[in-house]
Backbone atoms as SQL, in Angstrom:
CREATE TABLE atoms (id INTEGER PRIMARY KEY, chain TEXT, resi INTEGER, resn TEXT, atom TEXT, x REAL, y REAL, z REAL);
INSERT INTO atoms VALUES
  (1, 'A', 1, 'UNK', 'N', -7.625, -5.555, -20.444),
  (2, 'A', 1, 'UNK', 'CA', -7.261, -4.683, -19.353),
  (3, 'A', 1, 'UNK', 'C', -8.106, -4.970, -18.122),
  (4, 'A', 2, 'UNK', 'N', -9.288, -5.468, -18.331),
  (5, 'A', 2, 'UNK', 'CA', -10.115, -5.591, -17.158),
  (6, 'A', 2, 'UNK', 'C', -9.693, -7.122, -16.023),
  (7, 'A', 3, 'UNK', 'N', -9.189, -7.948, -16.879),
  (8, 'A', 3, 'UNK', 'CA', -8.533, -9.059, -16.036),
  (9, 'A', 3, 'UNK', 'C', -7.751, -8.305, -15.418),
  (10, 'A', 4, 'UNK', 'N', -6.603, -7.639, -15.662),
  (11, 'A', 4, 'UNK', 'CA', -5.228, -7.026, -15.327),
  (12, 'A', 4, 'UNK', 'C', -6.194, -6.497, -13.994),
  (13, 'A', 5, 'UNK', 'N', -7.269, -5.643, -14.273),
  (14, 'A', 5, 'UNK', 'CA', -7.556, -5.304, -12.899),
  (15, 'A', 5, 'UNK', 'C', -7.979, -5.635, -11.699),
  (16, 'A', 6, 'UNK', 'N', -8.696, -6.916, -12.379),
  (17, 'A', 6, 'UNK', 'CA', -9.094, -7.931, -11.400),
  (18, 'A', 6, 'UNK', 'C', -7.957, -8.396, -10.393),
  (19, 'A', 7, 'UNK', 'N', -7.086, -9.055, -11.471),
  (20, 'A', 7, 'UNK', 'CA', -5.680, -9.304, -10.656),
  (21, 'A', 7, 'UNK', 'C', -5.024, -8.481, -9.592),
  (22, 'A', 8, 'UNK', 'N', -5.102, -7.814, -10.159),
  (23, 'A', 8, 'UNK', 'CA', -4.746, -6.635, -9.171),
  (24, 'A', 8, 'UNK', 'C', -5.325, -6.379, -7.846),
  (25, 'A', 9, 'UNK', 'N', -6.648, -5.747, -8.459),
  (26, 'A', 9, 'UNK', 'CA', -7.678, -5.991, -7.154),
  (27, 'A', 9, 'UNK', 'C', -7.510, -7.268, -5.898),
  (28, 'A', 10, 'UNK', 'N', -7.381, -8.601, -6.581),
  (29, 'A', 10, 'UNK', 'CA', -7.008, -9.554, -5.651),
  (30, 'A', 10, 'UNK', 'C', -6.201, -9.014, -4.632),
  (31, 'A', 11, 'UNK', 'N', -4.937, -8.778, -5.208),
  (32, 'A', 11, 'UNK', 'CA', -3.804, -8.370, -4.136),
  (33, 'A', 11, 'UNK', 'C', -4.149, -7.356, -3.222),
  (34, 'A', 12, 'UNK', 'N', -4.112, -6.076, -4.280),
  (35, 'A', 12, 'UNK', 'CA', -5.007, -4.777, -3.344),
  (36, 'A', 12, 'UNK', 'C', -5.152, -4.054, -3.653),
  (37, 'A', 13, 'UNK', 'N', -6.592, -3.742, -3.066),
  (38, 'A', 13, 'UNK', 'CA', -7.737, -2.451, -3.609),
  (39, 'A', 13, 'UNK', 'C', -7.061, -1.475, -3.925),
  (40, 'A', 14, 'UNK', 'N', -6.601, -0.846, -3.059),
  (41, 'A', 14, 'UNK', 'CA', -5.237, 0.169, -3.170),
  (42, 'A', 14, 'UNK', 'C', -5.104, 0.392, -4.329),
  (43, 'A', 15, 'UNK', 'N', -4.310, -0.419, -4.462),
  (44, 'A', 15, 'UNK', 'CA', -3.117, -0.002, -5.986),
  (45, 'A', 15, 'UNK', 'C', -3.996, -0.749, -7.259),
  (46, 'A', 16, 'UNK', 'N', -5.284, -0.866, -7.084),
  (47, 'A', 16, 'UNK', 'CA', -5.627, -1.737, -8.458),
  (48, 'A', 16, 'UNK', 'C', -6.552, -0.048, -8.321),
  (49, 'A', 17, 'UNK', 'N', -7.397, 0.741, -7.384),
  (50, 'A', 17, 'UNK', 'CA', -7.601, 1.893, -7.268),
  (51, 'A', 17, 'UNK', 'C', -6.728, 3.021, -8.254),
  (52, 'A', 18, 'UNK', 'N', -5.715, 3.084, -7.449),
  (53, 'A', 18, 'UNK', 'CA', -4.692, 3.519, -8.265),
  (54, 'A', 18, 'UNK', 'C', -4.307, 3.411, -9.431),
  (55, 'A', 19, 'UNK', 'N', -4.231, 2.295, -10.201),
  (56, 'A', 19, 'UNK', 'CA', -4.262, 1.572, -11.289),
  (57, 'A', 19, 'UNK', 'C', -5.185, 2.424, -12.405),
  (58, 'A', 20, 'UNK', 'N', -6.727, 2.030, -11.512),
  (59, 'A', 20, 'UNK', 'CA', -8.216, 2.529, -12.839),
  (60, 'A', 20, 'UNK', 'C', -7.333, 4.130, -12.415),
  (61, 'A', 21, 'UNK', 'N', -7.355, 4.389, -11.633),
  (62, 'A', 21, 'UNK', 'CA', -7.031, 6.322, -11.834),
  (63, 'A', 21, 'UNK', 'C', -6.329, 6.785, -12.717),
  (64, 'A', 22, 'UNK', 'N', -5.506, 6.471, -12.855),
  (65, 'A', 22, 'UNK', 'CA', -3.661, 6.748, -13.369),
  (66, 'A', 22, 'UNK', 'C', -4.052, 6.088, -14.883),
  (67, 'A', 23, 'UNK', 'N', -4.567, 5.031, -15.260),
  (68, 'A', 23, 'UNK', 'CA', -4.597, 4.433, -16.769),
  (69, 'A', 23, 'UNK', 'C', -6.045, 4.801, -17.485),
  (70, 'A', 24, 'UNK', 'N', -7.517, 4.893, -16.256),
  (71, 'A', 24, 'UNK', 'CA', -8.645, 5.132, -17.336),
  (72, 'A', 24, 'UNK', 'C', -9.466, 6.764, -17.020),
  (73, 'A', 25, 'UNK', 'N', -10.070, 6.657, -17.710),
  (74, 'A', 25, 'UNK', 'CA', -10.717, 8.023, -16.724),
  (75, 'A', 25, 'UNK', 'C', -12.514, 7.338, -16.208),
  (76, 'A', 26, 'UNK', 'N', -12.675, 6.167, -15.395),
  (77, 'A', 26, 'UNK', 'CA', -13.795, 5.785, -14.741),
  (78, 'A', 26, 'UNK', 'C', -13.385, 6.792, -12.981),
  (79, 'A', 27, 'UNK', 'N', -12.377, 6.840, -13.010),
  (80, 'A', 27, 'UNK', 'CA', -12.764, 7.507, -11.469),
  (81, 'A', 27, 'UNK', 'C', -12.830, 8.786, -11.605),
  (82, 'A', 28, 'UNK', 'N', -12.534, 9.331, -12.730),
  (83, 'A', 28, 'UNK', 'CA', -13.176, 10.759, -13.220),
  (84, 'A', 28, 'UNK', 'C', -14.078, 11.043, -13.192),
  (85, 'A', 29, 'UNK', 'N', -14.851, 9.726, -14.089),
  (86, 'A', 29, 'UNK', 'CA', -16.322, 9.869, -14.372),
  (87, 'A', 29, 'UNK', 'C', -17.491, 9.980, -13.022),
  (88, 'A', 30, 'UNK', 'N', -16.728, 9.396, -12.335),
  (89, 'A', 30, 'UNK', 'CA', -17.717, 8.523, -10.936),
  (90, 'A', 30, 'UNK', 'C', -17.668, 9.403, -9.991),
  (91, 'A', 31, 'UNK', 'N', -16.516, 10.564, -9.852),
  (92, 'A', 31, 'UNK', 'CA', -16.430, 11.784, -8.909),
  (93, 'A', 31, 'UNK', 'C', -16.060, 12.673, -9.731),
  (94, 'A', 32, 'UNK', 'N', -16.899, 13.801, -8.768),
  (95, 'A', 32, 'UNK', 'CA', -16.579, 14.983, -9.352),
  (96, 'A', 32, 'UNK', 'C', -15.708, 15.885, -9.117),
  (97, 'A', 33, 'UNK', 'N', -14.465, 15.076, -8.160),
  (98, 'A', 33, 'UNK', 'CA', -13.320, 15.776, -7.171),
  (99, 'A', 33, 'UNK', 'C', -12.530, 14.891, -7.072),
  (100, 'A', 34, 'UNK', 'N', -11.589, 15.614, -6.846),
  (101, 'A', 34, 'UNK', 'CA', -10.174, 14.606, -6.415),
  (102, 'A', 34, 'UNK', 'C', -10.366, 14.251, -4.374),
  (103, 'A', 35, 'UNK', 'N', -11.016, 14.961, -3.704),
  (104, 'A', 35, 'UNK', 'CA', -10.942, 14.511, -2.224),
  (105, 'A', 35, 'UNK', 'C', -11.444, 13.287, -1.784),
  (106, 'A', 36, 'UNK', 'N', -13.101, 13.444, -2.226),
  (107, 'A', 36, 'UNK', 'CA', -13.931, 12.245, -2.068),
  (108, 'A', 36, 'UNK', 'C', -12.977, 10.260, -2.521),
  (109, 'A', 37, 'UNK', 'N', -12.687, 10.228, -3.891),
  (110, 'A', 37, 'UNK', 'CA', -11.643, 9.198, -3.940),
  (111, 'A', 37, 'UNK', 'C', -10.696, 9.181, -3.047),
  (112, 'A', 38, 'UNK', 'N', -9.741, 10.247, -2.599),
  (113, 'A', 38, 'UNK', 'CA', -9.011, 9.973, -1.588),
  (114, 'A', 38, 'UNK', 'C', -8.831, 9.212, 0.107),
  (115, 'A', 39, 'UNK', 'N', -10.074, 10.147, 0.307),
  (116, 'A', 39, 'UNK', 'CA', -10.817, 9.352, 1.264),
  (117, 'A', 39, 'UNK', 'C', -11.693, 8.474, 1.300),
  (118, 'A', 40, 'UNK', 'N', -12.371, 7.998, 0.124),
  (119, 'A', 40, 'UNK', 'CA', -12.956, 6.561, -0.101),
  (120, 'A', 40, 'UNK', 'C', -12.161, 5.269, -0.109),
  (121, 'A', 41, 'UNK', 'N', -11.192, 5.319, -0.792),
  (122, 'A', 41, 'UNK', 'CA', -10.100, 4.524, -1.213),
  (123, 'A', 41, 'UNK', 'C', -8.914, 4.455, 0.161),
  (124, 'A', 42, 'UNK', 'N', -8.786, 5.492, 0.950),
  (125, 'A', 42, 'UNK', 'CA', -8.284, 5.093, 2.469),
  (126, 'A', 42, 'UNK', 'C', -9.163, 4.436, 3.215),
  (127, 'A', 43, 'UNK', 'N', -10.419, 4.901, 3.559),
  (128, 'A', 43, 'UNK', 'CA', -11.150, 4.024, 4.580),
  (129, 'A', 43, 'UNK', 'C', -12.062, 2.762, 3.874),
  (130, 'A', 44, 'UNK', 'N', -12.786, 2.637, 2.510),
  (131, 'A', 44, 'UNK', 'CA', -13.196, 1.765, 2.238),
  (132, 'A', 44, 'UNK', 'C', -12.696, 1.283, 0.895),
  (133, 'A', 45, 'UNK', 'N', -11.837, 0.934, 0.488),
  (134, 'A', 45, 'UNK', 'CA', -11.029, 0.619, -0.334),
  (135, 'A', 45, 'UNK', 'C', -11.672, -0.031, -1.662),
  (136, 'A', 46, 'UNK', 'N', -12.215, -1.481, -0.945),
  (137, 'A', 46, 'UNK', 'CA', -13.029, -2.075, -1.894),
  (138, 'A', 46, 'UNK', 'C', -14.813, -1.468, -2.509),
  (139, 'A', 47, 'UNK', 'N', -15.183, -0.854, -1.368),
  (140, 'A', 47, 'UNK', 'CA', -15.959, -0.185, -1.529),
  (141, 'A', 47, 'UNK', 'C', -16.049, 1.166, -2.732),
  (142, 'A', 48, 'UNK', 'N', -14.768, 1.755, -2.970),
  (143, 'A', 48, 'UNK', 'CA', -14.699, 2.675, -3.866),
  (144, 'A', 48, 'UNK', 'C', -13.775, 2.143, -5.184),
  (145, 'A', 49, 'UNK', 'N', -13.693, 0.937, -5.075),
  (146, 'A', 49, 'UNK', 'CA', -13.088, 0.395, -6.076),
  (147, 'A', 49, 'UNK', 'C', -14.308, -0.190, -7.231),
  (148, 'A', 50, 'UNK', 'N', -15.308, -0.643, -5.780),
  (149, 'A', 50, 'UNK', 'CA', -16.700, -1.465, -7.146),
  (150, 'A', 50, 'UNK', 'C', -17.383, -0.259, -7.343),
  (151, 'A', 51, 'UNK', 'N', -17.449, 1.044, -6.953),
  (152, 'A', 51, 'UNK', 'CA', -18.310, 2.159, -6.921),
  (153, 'A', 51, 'UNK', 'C', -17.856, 3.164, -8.230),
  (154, 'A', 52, 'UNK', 'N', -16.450, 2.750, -8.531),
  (155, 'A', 52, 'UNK', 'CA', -15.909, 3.265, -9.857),
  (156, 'A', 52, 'UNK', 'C', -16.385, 2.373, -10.731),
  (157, 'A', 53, 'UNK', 'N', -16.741, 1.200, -10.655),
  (158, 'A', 53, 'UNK', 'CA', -16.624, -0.046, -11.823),
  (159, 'A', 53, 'UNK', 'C', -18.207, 0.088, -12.094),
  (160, 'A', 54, 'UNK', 'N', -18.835, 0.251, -11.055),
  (161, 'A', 54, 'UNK', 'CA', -20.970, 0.441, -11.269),
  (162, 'A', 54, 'UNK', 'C', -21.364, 1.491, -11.834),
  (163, 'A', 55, 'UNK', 'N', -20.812, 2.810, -11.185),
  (164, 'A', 55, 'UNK', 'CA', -21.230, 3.778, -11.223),
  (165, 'A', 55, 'UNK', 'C', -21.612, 3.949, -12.798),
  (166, 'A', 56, 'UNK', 'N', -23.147, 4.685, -13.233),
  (167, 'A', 56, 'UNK', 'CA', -23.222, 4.956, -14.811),
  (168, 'A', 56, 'UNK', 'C', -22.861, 5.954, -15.274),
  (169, 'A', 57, 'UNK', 'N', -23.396, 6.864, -15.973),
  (170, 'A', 57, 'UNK', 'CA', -23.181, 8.147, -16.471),
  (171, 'A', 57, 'UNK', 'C', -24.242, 8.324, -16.060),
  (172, 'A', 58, 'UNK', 'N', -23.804, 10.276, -15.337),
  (173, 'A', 58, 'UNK', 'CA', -25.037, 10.954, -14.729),
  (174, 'A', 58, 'UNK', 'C', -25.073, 10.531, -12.538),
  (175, 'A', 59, 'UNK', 'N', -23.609, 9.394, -12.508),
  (176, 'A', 59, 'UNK', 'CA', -23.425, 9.203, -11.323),
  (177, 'A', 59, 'UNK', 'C', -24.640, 8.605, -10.875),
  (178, 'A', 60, 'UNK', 'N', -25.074, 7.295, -11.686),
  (179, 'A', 60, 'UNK', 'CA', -26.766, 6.925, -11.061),
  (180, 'A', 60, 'UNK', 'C', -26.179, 5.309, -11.056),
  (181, 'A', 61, 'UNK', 'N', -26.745, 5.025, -9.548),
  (182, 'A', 61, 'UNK', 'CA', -26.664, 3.388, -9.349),
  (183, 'A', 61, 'UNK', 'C', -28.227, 2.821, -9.921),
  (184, 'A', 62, 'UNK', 'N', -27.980, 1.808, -10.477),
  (185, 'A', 62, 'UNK', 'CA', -29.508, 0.782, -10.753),
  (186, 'A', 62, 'UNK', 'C', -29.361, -0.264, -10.146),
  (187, 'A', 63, 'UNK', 'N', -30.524, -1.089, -9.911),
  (188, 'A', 63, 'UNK', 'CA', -30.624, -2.451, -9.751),
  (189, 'A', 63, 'UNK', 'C', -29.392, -3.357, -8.822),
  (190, 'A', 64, 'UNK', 'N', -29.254, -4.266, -9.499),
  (191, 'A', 64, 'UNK', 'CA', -27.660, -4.878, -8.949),
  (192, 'A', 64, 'UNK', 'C', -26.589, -4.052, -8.535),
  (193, 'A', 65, 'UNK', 'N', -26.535, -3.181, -9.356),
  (194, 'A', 65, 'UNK', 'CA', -25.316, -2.154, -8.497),
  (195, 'A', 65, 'UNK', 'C', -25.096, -1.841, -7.217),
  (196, 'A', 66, 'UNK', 'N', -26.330, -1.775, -6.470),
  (197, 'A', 66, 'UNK', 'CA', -26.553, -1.553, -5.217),
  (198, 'A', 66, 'UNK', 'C', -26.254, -2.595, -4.133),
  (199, 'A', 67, 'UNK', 'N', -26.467, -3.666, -5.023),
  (200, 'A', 67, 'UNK', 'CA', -26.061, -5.148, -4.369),
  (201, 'A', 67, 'UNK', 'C', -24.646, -4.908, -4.229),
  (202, 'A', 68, 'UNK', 'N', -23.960, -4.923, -5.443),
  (203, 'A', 68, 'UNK', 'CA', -22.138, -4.823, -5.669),
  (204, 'A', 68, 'UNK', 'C', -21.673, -3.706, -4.614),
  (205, 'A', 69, 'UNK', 'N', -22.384, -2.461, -3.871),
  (206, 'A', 69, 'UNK', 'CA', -22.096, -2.002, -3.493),
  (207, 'A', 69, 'UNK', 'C', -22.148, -2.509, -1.631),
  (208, 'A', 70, 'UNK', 'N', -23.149, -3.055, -1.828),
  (209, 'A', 70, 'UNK', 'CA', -23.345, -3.354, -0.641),
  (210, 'A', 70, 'UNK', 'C', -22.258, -5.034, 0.170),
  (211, 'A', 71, 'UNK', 'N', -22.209, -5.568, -0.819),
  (212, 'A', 71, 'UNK', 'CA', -21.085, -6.428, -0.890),
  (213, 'A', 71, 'UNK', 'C', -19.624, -6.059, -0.461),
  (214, 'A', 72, 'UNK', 'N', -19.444, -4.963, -1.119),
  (215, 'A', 72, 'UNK', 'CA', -17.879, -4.284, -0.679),
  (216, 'A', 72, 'UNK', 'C', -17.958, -3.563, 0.584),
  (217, 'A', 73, 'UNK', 'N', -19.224, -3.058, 0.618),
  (218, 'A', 73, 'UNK', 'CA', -19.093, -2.477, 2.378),
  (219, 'A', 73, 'UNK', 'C', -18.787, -3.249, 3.141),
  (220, 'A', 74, 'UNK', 'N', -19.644, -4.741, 2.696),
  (221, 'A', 74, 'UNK', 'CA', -19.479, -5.804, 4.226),
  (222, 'A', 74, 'UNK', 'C', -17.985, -6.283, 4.201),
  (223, 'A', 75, 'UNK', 'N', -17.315, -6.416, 2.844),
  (224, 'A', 75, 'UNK', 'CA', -16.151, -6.679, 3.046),
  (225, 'A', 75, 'UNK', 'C', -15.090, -5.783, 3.553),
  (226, 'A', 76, 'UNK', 'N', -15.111, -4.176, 3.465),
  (227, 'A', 76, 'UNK', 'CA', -14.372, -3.316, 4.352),
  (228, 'A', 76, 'UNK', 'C', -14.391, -3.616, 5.607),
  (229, 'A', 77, 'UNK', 'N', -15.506, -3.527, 5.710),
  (230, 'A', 77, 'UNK', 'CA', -16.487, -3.528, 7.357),
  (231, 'A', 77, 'UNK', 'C', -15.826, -5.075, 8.055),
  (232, 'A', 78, 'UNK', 'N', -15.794, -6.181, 7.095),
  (233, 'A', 78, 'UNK', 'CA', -14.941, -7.304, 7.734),
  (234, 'A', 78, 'UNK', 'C', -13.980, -7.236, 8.231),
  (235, 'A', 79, 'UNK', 'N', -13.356, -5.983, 7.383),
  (236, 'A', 79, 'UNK', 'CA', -11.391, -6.338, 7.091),
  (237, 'A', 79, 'UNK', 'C', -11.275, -5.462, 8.825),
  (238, 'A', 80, 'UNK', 'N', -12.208, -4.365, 8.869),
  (239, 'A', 80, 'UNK', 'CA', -12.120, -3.426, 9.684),
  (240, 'A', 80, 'UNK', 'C', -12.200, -4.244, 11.180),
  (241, 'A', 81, 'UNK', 'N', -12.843, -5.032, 10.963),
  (242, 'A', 81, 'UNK', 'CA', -13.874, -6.106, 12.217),
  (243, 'A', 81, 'UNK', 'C', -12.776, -7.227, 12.776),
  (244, 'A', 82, 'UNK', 'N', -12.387, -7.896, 11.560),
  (245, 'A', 82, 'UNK', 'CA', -10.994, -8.765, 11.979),
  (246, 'A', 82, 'UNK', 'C', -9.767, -7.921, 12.143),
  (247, 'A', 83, 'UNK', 'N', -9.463, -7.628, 12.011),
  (248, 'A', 83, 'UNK', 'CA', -8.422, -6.660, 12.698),
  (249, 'A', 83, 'UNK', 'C', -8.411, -6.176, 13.989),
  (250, 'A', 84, 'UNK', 'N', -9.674, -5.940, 14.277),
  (251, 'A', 84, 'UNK', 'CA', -9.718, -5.384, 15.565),
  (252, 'A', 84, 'UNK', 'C', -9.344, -6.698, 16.379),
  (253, 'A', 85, 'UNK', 'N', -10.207, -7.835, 16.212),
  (254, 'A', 85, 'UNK', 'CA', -10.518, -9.087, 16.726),
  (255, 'A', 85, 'UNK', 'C', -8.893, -9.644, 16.872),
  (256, 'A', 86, 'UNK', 'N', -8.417, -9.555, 15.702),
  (257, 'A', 86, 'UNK', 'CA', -7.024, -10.133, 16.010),
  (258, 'A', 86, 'UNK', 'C', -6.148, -9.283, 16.949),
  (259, 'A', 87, 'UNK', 'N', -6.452, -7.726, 16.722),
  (260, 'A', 87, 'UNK', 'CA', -5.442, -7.307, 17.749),
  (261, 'A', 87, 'UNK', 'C', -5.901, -7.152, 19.203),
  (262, 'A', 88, 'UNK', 'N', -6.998, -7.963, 19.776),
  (263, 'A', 88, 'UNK', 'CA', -7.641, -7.896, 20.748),
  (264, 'A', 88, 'UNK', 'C', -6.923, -9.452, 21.274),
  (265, 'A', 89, 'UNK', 'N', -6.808, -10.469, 20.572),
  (266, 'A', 89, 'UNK', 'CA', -6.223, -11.783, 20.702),
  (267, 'A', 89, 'UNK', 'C', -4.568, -11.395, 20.899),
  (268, 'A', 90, 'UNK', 'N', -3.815, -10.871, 19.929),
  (269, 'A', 90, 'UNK', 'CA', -2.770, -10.425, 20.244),
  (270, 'A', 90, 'UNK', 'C', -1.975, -9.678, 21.717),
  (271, 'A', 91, 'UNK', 'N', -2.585, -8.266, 22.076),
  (272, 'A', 91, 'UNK', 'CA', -3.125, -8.405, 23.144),
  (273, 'A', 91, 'UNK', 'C', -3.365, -9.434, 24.191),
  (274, 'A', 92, 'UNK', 'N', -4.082, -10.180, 24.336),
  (275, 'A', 92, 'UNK', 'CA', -4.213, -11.102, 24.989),
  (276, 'A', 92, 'UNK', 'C', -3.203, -12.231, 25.482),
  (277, 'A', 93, 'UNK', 'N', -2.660, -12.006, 24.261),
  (278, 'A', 93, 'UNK', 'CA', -1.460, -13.772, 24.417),
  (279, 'A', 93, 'UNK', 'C', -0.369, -12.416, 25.166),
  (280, 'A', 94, 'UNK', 'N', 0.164, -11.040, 24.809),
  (281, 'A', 94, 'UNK', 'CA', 1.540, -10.505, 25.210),
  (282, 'A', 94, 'UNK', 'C', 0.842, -10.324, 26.913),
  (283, 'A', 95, 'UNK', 'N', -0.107, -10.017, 27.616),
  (284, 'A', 95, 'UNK', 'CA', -0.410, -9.813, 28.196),
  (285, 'A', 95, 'UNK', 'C', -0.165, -11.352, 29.354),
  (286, 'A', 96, 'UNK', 'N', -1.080, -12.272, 29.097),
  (287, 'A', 96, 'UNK', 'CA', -0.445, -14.063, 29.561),
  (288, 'A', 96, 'UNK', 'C', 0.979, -14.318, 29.431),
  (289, 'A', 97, 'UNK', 'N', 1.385, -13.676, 28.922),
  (290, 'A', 97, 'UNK', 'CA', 3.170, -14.383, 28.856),
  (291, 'A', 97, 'UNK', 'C', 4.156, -13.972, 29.794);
């Protein structure tokens, strides 16, 4: 099952999110509410995807975890960063034409 999620994950955080929710109970374990996932999983996607997969019992990060976490921020924070960048280029070319 954990490949299946990987795979998933590739495509998107989203629905591989969706996925651990709906089939295991790790995003149970990792929050203590249904809001917090909601809004983790809209604005940082990958970020609350490795934060279900680290998280221990007792909701305690160790060691490397913190790394894995910090990894998925920079990659939100990318996705968030190129996007802007491209629609700033986009922009640019309708604007020259």
């Amino acid at each position: 099952m954990g490949c299946l999620y990987a795979v998933i994950a590739s495509i998107s955080p989203r629905f591989a999110f969706l996925a651990v929710w709906v089939f295991s109970d790790r995003v149970g374990n990792a929050f203590d509410n249904w809001v917090l996932p909601i809004f983790a999983v809209l604005f940082a996607p990958w970020t609350a995807l490795v934060y279900v997969f680290v998280v221990g019992p007792g909701h305690s990060l160790h060691g490397a975890d913190w790394l894995w976490l910090l990894i998925a921020l920079l990659v939100d924070l990318g996705a968030y960063g190129t996007g802007g960048v491209e629609g700033r280029k986009r922009r640019r070319i309708i604007t020259h034409n």
